[in-house]
VEXDO-704958 format. One record per residue (C-alpha): x, y, z; residue number from 1. Coordinates in nm, 4 decimals. Layout:
N
          X          Y          Z   pos
          X          Y          Z   NUM
...
//
This chain:
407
          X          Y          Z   pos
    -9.8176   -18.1964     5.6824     1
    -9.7399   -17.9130     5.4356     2
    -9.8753   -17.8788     5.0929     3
    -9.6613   -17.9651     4.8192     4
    -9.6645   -17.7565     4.4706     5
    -9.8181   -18.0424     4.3282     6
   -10.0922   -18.1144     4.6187     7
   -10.1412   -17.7380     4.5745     8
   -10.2358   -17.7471     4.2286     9
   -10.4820   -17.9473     4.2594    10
   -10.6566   -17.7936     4.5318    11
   -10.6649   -17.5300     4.3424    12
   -10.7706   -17.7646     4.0037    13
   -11.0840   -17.7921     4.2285    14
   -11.1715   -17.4914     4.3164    15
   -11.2566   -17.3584     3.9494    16
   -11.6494   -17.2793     3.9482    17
   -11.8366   -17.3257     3.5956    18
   -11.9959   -17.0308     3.4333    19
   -12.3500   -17.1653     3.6103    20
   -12.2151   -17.1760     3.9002    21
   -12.0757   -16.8382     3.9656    22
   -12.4266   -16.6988     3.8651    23
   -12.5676   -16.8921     4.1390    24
   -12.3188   -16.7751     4.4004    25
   -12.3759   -16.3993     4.2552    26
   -12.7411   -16.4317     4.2471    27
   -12.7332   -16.5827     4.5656    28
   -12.5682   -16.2712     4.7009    29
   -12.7774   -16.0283     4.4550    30
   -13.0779   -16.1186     4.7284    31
   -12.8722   -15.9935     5.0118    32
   -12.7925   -15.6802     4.8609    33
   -13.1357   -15.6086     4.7810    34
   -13.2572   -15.6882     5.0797    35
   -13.0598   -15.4559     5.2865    36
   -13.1140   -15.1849     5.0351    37
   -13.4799   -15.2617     5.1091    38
   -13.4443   -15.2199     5.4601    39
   -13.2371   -14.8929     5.4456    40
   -13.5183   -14.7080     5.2262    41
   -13.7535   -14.8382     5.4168    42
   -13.6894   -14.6821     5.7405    43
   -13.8539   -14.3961     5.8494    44
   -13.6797   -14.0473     5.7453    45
   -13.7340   -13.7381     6.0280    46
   -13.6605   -13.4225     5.9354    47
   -13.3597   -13.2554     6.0660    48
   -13.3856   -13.2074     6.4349    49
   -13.2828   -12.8328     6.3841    50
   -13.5791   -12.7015     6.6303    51
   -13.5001   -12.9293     6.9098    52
   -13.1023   -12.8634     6.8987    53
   -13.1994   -12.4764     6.9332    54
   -13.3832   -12.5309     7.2297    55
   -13.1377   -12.7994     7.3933    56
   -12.8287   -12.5550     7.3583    57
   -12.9853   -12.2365     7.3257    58
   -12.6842   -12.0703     7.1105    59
   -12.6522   -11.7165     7.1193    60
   -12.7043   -11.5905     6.7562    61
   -12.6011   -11.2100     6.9176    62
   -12.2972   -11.2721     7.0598    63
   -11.9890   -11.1245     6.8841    64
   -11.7458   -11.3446     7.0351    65
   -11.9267   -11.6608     6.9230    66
   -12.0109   -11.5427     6.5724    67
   -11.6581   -11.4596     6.4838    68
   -11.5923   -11.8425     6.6732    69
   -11.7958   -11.9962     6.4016    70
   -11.6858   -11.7936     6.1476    71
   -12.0200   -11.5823     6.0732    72
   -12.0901   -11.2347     6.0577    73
   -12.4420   -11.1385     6.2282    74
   -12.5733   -11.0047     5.8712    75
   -12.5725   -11.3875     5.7410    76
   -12.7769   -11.4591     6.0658    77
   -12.9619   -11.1474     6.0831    78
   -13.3945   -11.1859     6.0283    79
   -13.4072   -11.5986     6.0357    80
   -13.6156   -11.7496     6.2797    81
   -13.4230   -12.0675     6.2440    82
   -13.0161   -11.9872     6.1977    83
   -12.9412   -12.3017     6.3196    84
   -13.1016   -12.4579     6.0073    85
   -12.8364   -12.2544     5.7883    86
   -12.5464   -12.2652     5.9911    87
   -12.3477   -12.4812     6.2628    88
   -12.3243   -12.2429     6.5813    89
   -11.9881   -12.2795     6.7876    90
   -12.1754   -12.3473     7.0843    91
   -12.4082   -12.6578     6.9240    92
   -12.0376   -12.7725     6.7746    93
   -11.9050   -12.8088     7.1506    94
   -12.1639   -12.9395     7.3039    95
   -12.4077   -13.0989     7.0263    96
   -12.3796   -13.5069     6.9869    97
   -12.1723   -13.6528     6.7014    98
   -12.4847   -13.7394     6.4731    99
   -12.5985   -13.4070     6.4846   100
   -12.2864   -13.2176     6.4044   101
   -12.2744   -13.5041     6.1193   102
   -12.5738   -13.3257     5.9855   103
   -12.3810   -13.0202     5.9601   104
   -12.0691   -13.1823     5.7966   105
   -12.3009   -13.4223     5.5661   106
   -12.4848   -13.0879     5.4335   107
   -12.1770   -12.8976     5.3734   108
   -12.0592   -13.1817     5.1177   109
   -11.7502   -13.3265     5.2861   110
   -11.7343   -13.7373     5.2249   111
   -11.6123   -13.9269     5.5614   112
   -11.2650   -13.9729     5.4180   113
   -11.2567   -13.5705     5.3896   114
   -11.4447   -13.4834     5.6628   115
   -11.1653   -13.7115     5.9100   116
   -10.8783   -13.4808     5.7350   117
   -10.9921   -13.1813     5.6865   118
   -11.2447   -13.2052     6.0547   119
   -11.0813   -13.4048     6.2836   120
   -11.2095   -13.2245     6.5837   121
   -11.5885   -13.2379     6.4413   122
   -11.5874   -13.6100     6.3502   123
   -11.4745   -13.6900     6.6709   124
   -11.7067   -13.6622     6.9861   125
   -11.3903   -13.7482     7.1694   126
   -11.1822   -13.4921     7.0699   127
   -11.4604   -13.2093     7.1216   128
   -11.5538   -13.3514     7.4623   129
   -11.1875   -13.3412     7.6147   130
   -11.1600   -12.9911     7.4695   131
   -11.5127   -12.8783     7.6571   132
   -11.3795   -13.0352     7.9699   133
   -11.0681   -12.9193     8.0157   134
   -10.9403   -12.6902     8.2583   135
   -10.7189   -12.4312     8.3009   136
   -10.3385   -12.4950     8.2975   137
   -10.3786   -12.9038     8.1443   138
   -10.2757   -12.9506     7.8246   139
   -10.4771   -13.0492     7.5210   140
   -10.3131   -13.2761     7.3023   141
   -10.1838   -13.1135     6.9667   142
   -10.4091   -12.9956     6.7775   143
   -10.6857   -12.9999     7.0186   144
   -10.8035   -12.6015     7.1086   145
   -11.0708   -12.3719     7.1098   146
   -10.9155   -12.2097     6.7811   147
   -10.9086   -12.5223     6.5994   148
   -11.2627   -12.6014     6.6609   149
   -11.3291   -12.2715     6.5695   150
   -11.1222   -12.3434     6.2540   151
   -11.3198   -12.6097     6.1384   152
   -11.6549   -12.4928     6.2394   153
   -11.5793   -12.1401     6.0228   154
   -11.4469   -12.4183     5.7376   155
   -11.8120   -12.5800     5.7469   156
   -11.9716   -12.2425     5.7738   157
   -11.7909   -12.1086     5.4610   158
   -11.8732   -12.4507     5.2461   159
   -12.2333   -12.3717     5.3561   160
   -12.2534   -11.9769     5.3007   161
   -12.0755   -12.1041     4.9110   162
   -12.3367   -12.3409     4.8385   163
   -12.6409   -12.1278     4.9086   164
   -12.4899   -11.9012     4.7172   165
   -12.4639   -12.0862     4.4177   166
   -12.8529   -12.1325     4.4555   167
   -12.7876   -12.4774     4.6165   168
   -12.9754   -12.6039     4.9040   169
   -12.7126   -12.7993     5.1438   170
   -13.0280   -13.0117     5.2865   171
   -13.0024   -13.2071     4.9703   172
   -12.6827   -13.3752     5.0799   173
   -12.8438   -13.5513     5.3498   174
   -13.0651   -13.7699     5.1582   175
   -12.7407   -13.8306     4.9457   176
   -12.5280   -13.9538     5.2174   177
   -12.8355   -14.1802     5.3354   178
   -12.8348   -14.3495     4.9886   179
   -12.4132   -14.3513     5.0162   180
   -12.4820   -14.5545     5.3557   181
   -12.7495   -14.7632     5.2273   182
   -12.4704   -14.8622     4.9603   183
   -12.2111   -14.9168     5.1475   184
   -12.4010   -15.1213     5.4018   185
   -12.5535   -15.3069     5.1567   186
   -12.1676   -15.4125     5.0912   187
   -12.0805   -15.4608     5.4710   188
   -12.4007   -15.7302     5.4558   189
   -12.2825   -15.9573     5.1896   190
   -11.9540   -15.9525     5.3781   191
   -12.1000   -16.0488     5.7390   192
   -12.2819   -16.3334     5.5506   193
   -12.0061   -16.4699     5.3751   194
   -11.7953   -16.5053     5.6743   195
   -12.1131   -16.6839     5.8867   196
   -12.1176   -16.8920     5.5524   197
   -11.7221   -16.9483     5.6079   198
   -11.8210   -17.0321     6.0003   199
   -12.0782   -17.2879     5.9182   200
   -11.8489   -17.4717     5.6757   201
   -11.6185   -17.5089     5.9607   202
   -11.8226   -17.6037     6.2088   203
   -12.0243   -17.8497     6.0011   204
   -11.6235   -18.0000     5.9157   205
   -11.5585   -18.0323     6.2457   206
   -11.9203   -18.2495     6.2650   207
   -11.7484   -18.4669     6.0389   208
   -11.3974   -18.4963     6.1306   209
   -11.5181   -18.5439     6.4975   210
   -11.8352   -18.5043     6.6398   211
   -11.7204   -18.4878     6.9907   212
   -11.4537   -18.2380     6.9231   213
   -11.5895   -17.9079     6.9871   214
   -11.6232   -17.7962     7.3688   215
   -11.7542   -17.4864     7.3924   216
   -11.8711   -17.2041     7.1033   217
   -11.9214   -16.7773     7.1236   218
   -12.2560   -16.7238     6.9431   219
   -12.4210   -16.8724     6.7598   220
   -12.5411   -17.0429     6.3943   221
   -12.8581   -16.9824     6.2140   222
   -13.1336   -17.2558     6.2304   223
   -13.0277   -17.5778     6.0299   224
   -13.2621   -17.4834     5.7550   225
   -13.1572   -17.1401     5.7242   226
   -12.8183   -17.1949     5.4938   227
   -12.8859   -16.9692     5.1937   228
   -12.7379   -16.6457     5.1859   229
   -13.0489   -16.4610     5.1853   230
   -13.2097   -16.6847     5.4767   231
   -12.9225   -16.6512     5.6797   232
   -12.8788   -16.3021     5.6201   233
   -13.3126   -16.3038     5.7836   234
   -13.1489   -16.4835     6.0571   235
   -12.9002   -16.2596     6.1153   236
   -13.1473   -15.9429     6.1805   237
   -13.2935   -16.1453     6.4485   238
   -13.3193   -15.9877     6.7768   239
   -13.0546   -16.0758     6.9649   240
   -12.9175   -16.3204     6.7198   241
   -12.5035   -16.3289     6.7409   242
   -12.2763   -16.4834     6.4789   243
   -12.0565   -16.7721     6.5899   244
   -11.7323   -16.6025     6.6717   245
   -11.5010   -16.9023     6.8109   246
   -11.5208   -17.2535     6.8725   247
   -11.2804   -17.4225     7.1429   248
   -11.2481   -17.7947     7.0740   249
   -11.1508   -18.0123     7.3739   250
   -10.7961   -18.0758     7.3061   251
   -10.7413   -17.6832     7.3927   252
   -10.7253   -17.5317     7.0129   253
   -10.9516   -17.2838     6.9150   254
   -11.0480   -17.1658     6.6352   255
   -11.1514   -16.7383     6.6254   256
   -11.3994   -16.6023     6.3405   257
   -11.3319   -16.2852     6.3769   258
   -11.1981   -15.9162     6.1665   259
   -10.8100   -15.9554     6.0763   260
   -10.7450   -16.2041     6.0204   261
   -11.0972   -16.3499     5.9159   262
   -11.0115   -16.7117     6.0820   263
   -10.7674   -16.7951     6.3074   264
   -10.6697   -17.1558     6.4989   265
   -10.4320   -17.0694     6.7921   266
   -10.3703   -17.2375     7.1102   267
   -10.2925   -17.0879     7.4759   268
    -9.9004   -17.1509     7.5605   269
    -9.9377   -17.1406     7.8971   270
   -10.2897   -17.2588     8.0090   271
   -10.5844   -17.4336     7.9075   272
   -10.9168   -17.2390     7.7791   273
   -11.1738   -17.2901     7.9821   274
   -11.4311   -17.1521     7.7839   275
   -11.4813   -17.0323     7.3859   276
   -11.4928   -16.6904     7.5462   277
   -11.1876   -16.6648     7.7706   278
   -10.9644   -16.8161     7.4379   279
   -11.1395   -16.5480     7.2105   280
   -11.0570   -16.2471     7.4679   281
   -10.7231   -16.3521     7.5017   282
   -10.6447   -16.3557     7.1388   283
   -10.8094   -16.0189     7.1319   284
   -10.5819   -15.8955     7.3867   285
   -10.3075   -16.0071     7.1491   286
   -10.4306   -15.9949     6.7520   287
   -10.2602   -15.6829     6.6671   288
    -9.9333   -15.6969     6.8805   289
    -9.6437   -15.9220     6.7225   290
    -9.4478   -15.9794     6.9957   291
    -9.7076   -16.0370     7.2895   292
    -9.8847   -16.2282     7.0565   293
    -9.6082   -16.5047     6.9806   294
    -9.5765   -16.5129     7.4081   295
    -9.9231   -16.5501     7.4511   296
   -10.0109   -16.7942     7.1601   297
    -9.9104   -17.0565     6.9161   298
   -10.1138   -16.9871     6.5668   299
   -10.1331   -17.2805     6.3567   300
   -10.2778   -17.1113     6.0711   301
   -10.4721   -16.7784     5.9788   302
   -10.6985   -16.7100     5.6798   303
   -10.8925   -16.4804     5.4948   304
   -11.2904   -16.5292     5.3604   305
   -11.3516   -16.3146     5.0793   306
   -11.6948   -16.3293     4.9616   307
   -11.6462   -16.1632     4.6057   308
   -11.8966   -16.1531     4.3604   309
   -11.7346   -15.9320     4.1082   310
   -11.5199   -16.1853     3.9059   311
   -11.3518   -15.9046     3.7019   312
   -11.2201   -15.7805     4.0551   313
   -11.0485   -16.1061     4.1358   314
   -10.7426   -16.0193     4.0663   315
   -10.6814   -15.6342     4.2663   316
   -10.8821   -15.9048     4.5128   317
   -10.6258   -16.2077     4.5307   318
   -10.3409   -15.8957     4.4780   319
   -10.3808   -15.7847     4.8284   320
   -10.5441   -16.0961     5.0172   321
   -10.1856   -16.1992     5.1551   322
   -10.0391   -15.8759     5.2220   323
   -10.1874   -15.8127     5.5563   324
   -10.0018   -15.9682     5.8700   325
    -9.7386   -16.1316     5.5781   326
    -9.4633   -16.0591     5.7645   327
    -9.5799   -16.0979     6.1257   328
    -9.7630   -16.4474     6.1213   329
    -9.5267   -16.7316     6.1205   330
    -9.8020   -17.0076     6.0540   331
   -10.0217   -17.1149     5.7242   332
   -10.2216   -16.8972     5.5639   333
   -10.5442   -16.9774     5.3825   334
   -10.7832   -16.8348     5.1524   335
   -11.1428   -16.9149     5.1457   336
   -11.2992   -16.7230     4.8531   337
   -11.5896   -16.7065     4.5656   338
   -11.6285   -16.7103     4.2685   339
   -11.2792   -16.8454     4.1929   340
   -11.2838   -16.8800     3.7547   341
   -11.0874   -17.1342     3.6170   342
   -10.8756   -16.8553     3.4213   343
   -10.8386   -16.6933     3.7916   344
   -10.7438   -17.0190     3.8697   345
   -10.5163   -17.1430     3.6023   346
   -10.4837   -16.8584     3.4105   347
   -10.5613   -16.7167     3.0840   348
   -10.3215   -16.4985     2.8013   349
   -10.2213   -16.2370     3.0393   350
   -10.1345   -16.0228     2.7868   351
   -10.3675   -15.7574     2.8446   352
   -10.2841   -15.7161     3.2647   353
    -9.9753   -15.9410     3.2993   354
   -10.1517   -16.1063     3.6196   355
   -10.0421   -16.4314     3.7152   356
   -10.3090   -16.7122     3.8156   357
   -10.3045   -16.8561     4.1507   358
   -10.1862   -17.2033     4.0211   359
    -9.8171   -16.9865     3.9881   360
    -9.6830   -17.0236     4.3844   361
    -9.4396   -16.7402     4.3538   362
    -9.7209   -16.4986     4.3632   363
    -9.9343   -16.6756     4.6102   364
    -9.8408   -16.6120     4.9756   365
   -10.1544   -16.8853     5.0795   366
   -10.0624   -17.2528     5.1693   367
   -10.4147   -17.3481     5.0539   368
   -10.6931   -17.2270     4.8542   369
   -11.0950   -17.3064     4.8934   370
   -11.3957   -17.2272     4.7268   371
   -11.6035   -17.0657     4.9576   372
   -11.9115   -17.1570     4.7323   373
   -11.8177   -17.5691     4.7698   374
   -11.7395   -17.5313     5.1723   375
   -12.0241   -17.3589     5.2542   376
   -12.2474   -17.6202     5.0412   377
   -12.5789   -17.4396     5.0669   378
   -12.7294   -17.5777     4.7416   379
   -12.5352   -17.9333     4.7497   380
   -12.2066   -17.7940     4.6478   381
   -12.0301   -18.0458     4.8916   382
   -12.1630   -18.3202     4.7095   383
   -12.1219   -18.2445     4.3918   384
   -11.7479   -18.1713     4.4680   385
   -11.6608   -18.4105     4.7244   386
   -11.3177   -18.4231     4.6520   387
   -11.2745   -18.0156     4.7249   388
   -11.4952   -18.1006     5.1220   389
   -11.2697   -18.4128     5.1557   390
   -10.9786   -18.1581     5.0872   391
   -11.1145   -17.8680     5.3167   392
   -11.1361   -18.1205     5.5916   393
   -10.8040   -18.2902     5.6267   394
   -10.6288   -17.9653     5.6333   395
   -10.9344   -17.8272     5.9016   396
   -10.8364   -18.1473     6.0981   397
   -10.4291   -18.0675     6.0815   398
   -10.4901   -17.7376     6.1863   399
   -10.6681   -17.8372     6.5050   400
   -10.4858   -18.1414     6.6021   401
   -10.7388   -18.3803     6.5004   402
   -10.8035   -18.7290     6.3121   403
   -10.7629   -18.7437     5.9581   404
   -11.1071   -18.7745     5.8203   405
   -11.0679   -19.1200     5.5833   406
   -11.1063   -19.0863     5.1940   407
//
């Protein structure tokens, strides 16, 4: 049952939120945000554990060898009863673990985009392990060697010894990058919301459509009160609490809530799923591989959640939302997204970007489009736009080989 260009339009004709109702979804979301920024200052700051890392792996500040290894002469060292508090020592670089070199790469300025190109060896625990425990006559891979750790640790080093002596204290970085990670997490919340928002408006479809269909399930949903972002985002910091990641109906489809693609309904081509869990490894096994993908599994559609609450951003949004996996999934592909505007929608002038609206299929690569804000239904949505549920259903049903849901 594909979508025509006319059926299309007006899905999307009902996905257009009023002005009220994209401050709802954004203040909605506003309580998330602030919540985990809460949390993050809250938590109890230690000082850097410079002491204890001196005494765990006792580097020798005297040696030569290992000076010139970390790039240091022993005049910078010379009279401090703490070096390790000024500079990272070869020997605590080798051996140290990866949140305390971070420490040392966090107060010499580098962001993690610079610090993975410019430290590869020192943002890796990997890489520094297999060069402290290789032997004699194996070979590294490239780029892997005592020199090159050497190399970055002297990089670090010099970044340091320049700071200080521009009268800057590196230490200063570190609450920085803790209020960088606060922000960014505070980002990564609203997004692990929206998609358990995206979950229960599939599962509560599925309700409808069928309450017998589902089998089997991999984690779990908040408590039926809890449907707010803010209250499910309290549920979520529940010990031992686990977001539903895949539902397996009984008539063998599944349907995986997962990273990449957000949603996907696939079914086994060669056996039947037993559990949610052995159809959600298997797809695992297979998400990012093309070819043993199409020989393991038949996808009958894939989609993306996008919980956006930046309507100005829309567009760069909607611009990339069907460019991953465009060429290597032969199924439907769906977006589930909010706040959709109507000029996002429909469009406005377009002189000032040139961007086309959604409602213009040559520069849509989605078979369907649905308001995140009316599926999810946390404040009545559903009802007040029964027409966009009724929608979301029947092509929920099609996808997973189930009974057209009447209206």
């Amino acid at each position: 049952m594909p979508v025509t260009l006319e059926q299309f339009q007006q899905q999307l004709s009902r996905c257009a939120m009023s002005p009220e109702e994209v401050s709802d979804f954004i203040e909605a979301f506003a309580d998330v945000r602030v919540q985990g920024v809460v949390d993050g200052l809250s938590a109890v700051v230690t000082d850097p554990p410079f002491e204890a890392m001196e005494a765990k792996y006792n580097p020798d500040w005297t040696d030569p060898w290992l000076l010139g290894a970390s790039g240091l002469t022993a005049g910078q060292v010379q009279g401090h009863n703490l070096p390790s508090a000024l500079f990272l020592h070869y020997q605590i670089a080798l051996a140290a673990t990866q949140p305390e070199v971070s420490l040392y790469i966090q107060m010499s300025g580098y962001s993690d985009k610079m610090s993975r190109a410019l430290l590869p060896i020192l943002s890796s625990a990997v890489a520094r392990r297999k060069i402290r425990t290789a032997k004699e006559g194996n070979e590294l891979p490239a780029g892997l060697s005592a020199a090159a750790l050497s190399a970055e640790v002297t990089r670090v080093n010099r970044s340091l010894a320049k700071l200080r002596s521009q009268g800057f204290d590196p230490l200063l970085f570190l609450p920085y990058h803790r209020h960088v990670g606060i922000h960014g997490g505070s980002g990564n919340d609203v997004g692990k919301v929206g998609t358990l928002g995206a979950a229960i408006a599939i599962h509560d479809a599925l309700l409808e459509i069928d309450p017998t269909a589902i089998k089997d399930m991999v984690g779990q949903l908040p408590p039926a009160g809890a449907r707010t972002p803010a209250a499910i985002f309290q549920s979520m910091k529940a010990k031992g609490f686990k977001p539903l990641q895949a539902i397996l109906l009984r008539n063998g489809r599944c349907i995986a809530v997962r990273a990449n693609p957000d949603v996907a309904i696939f079914q086994s081509l060669d056996k039947s799923y037993d559990t949610a869990t052995d159809a959600l490894k298997e797809y695992e096994a297979v998400r990012q591989h093309k070819d043993e993908r199409q020989q393991k599994v038949h996808e009958f559609v894939v989609g993306e959640i996008k919980t956006a609450t930046d309507p100005a951003n829309l567009h760069e949004r909607l611009a990339l939302g069907g460019r991953d996996l465009k060429d290597e999934v032969q199924a439907d592909r769906f977006l589930m997204m909010a706040a959709l505007t109507p000029d996002i929608v429909h469009g406005g002038t377009g002189r000032k970007s040139g961007r086309q609206p959604l409602q213009n299929k040559d520069v849509v690569r989605f078979s369907d489009v649905f308001n995140l804000y009316y599926a999810w239904g946390w404040n009545g949505a559903r009802e007040r736009h029964p027409e966009h549920w009724l929608m979301f259903k029947k092509r929920l049903a099609f996808w997973c080989g189930l009974p057209q849901p009447a209206g």
